[in-house]
C-alpha positions in Angstrom: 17.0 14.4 0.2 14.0 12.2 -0.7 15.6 11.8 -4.0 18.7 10.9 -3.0 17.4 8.3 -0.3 14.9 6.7 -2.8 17.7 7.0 -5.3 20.2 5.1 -3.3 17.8 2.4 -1.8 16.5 1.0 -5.5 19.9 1.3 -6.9 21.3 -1.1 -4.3 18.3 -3.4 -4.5 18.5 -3.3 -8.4 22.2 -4.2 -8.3 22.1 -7.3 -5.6 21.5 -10.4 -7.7 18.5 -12.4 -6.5 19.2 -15.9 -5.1 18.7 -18.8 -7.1 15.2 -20.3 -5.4 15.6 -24.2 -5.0 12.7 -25.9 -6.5 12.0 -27.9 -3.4 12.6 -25.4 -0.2 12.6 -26.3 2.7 12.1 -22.5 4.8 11.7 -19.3 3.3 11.6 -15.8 5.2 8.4 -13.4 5.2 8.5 -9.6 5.6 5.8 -8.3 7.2 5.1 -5.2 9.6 4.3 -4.5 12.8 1.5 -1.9 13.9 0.0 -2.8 10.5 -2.7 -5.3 12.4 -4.4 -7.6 9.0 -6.3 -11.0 9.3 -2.9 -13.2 7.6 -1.6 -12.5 11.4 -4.0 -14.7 12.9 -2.9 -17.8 10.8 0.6 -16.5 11.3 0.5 -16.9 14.8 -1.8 -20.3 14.3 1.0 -22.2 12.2 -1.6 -22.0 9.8 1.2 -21.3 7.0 3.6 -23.6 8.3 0.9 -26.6 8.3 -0.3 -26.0 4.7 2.8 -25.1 3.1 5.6 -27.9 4.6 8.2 -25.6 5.0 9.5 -23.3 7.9 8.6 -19.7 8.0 11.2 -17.2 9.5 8.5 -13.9 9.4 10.9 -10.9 9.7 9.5 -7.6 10.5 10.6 -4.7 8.2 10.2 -0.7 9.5 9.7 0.2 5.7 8.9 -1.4 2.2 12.1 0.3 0.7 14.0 -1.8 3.1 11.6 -5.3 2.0 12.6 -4.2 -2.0 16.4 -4.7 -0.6 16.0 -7.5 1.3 14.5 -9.5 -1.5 16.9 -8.3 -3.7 19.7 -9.8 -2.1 17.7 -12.9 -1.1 17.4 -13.2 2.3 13.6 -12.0 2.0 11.4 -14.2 -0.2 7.8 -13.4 0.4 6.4 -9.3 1.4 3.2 -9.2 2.9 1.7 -5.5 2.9 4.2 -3.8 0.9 3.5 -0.2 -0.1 2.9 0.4 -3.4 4.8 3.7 -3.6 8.3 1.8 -2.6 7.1 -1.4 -5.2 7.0 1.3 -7.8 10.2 2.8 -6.9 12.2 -0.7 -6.8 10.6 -2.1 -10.0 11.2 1.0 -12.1 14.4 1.3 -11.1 14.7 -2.4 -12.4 14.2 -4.7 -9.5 12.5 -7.8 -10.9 9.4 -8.2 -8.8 6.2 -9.0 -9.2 3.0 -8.1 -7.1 0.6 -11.1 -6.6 -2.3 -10.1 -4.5 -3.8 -7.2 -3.2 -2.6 -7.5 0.8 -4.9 -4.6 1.8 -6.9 -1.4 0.5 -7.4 1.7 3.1 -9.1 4.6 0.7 -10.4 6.0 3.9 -6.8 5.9 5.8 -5.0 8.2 2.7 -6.7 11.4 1.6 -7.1 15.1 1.3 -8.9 17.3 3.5 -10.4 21.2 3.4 -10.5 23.5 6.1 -14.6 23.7 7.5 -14.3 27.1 7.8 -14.4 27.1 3.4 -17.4 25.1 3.3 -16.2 23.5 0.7 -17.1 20.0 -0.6 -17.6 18.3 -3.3 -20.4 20.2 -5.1 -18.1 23.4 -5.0 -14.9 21.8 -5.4 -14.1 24.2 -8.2 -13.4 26.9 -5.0 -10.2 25.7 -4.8 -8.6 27.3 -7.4 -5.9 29.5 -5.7 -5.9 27.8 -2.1 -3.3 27.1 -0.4 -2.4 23.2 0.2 0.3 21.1 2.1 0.7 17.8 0.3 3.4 14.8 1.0 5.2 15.7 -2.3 6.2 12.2 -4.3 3.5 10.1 -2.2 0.9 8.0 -3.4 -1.3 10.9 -1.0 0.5 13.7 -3.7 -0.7 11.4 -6.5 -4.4 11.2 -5.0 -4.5 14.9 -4.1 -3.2 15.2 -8.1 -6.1 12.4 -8.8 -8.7 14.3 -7.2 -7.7 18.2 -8.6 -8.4 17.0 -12.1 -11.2 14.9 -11.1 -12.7 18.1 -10.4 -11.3 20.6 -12.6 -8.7 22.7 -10.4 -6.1 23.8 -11.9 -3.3 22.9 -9.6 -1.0 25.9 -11.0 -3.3 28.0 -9.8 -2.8 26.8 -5.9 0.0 27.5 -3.7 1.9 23.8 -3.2 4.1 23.1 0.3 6.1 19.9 0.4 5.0 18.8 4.3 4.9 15.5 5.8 1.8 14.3 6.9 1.9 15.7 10.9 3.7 18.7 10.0 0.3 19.5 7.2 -1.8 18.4 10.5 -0.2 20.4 12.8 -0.3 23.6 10.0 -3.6 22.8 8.7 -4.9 22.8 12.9 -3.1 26.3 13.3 -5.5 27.5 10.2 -1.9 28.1 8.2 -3.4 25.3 5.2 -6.8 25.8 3.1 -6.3 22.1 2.7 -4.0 19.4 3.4 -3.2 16.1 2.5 -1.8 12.6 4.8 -3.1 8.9 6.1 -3.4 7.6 9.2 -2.8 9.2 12.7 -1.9 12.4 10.6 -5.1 12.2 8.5 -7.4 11.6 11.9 -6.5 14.6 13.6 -6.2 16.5 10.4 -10.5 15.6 10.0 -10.9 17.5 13.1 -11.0 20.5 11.7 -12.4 19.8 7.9 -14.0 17.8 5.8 -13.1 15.3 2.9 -14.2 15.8 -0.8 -14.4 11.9 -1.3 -14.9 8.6 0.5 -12.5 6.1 0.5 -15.2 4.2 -1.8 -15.6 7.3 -4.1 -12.4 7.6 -5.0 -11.4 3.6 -5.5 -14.7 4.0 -8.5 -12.5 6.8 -10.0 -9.5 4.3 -9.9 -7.6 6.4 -7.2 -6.4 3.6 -4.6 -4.6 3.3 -1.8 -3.9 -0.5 -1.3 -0.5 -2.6 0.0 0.3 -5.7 -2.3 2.0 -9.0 -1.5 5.5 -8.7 -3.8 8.1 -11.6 -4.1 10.9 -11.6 -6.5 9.8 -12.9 -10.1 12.2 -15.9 -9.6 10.8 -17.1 -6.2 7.2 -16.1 -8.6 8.3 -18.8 -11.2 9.8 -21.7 -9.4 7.7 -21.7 -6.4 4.3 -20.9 -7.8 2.3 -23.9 -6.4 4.3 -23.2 -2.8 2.9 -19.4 -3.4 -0.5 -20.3 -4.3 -0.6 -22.0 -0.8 0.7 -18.8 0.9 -1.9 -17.0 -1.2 -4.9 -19.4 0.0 -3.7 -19.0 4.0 -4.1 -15.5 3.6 -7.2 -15.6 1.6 -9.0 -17.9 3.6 -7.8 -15.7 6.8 -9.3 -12.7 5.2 -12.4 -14.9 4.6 -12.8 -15.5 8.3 -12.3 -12.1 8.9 -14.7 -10.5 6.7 -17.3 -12.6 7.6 -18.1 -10.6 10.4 -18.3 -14.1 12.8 -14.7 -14.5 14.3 -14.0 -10.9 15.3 -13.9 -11.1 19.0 -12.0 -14.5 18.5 -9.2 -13.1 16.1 -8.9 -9.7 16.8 -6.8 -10.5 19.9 -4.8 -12.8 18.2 -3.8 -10.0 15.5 -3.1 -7.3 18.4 -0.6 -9.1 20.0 0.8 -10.2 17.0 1.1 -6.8 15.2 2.7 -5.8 18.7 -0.4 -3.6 19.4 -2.9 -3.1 22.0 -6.7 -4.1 21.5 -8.3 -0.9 21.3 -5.1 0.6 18.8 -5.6 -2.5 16.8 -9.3 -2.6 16.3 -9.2 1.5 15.7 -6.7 0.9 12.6 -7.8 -2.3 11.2 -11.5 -0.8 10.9 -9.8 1.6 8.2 -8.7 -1.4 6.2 -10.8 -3.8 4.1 -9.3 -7.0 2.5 -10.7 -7.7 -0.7 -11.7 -11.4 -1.6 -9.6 -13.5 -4.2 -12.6 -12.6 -6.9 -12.1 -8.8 -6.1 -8.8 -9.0 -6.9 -8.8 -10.4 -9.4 -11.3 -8.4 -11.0 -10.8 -5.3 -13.5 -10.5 -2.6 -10.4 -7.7 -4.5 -8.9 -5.2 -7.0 -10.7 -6.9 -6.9 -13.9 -5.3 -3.9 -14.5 -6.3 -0.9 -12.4 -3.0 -1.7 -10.0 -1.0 -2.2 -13.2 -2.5 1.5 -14.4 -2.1 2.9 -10.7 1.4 2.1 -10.8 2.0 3.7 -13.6 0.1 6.7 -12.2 2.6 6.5 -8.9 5.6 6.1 -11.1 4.7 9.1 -13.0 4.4 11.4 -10.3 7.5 10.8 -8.3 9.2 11.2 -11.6 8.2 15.1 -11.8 8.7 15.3 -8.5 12.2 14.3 -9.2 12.3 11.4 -6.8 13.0 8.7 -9.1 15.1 9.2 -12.3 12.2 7.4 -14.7 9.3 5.1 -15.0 8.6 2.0 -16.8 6.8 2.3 -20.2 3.7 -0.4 -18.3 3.7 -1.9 -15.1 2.0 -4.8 -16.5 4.7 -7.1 -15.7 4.9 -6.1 -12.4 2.3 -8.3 -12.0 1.7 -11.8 -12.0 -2.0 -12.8 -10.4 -1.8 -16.4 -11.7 -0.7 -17.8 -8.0 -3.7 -16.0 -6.5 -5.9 -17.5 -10.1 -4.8 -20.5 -8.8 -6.2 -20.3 -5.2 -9.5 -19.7 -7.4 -9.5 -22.7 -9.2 
């Protein structure tokens, strides 16, 4: 079933023919979503984008990125902020033409693995694993980093006993004591902590190159004829996550993003303390655009191909990605 629906999805998106972008534009249409609360909401909502751009936004919000891969395909969607990078993956291998061009967010902590306390087993003792019983998200970026972290540590993973189970179904197992360990993100992932214990931060496993980050995608055409228009985009969200980081504006943009993102305080502040937004140097660096993402990709593409979700993977993902918009915003 995954198969077929991730199947189906990229094939239509590969087959619609992108829209000839207009070198002079004068509104384009942003996919975003809600629930997903991020710092780019607070210019959103601001006409920050509008005013430094000179062109009308129409900001359409999307329930999945499979569904932002389609609409850009056919054209009606130029500009994705917060796309996953599992559907990116699926959409580009299967030979949609688009590029990533900024890191939109990284949430290590909000995707991960955890073991049952009653195992006492952590990082030191990893190697206890061998045999266990485990309920992973088969085809996930969370089934890549459970993957990511076995050989990190040296478990043979044909040694453990491997159930294909959504996120809350592995919580609601693992919290019945059926799972040794299970894997999942978000609301899934903070009741699953209840009743174990991580092997790795968030920030351990980003300085193995396991990450869990959304990108900003756009088609490669929009990419190439719009790329100064882009760079703006790129610089609104920047200096957005800028503000944010600093620490100084919370309590003045944090209720801005909540209502935006269609959310109430508390929910937002709880979810967005699991993200982190790197700076336009960061992303730019080695870890992110200079070519961990391109290798994560690959990583991604690799593992939903034995898990038979896609039908193949692209030789590099290097193309994939284009960071000179975001270079731009640098210089």
């Amino acid at each position: 079933m995954i198969k077929k629906y991730l199947l189906s999805t990229a094939c239509a998106a590969a087959a619609a023919i992108s829209a000839t972008q207009a070198s002079a534009l004068d509104e384009i249409t942003v996919a975003y979503f809600l629930e997903w609360p991020m710092p780019f909401q607070f210019a959103k909502a601001n006409g920050t984008y509008e005013e430094e751009m000179g062109v009308k936004i129409n900001w359409v919000s999307f329930d999945t990125g499979t569904a932002m891969s389609a609409a850009m395909a056919s054209g009606d969607v130029q500009i994705a902020v917060s796309q996953g990078v599992p559907p990116f993956v699926v959409a580009t291998s299967a030979g949609q033409d688009l590029q990533t061009v900024d890191v939109a967010v990284s949430y290590s902590d909000n995707d991960n693995c955890v073991v049952a306390e009653a195992l006492e087993i952590d990082k030191e003792n990893a190697g206890e694993l061998n045999g266990k019983k485990v309920g992973v998200p088969i085809g996930t970026a969370a089934h890549y980093g459970f993957l990511s972290q076995m050989a990190h540590f040296g478990v043979d993973v044909g040694s453990m006993e491997i159930v294909d189970m959504a996120p809350a179904d592995g919580a609601a197992a693992f919290a019945q004591g059926n799972l040794d360990m299970v894997c999942g993100w978000g609301g899934a992932l903070r009741r699953m902590v209840e009743h174990g214990n991580v092997l790795l931060t968030g920030a351990e496993k980003e300085e193995l190159g396991i990450l869990v980050f959304d990108v900003t995608s756009a088609p490669a055409g929009f990419v190439e004829a719009e790329a100064e228009l882009l760079s703006k985009f790129l610089k609104v969200t920047a200096d957005a996550n800028a503000m944010w980081n600093s620490g100084d504006h919370k309590d003045e943009m944090l209720p801005v993003i909540a209502k935006d993102a269609g959310m109430d305080l508390a929910d937002a502040e709880a979810t967005i303390a699991t993200f982190s937004f790197p700076s336009v140097e960061e992303q730019l660096s080695e870890k992110w655009l200079g070519g961990g993402a391109q290798t994560f990709m690959k990583g991604v593409a690799d593992i939903f191909v034995n898990a038979g979700s896609i039908e193949a993977a692209l030789d590099s993902y290097d193309g994939a990605v284009n960071s000179a918009p975001l270079a731009a915003v640098q210089n």
